[in-house]
C-alpha positions, 0 to 999 in steps of 0.5 A, a space after each residue: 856922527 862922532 866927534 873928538 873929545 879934542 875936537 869938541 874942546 877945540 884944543 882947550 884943556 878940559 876940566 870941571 867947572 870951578 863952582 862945581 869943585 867948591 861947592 863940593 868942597 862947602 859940602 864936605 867942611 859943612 859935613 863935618 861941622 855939623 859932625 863935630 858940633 854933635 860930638 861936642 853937644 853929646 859929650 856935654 850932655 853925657 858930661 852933665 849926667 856925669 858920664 865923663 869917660 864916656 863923654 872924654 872918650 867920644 872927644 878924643 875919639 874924634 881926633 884919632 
């Protein structure tokens, strides 16, 4: 027995659940937190043993 998607949503419009939207989106910016944290850490690190270029052109490259 199959029935309709239209049949199934009794006229309302379908979409996902709201959580389920913003939980991705939490997902995503923690991502990338977590990313630019590292960069920074690496580039103090690579900074302190006196690779500045190196350090400088991690940072920048995370902008480009």
């Amino acid at each position: 027995m199959e029935v309709s998607i239209q049949a199934r949503t009794d006229g309302v419009a379908f979409r996902r659940p709201v959580f389920q939207r913003q939980f991705r989106r939490f997902c995503i910016r923690l991502g990338r937190s977590l990313e630019n944290y590292g960069r920074v850490k690496a580039a103090r690190t690579l900074a302190f043993h006196g690779h500045y270029d190196v350090a400088k052109s991690l940072l920048e490259g995370q902008w480009k």
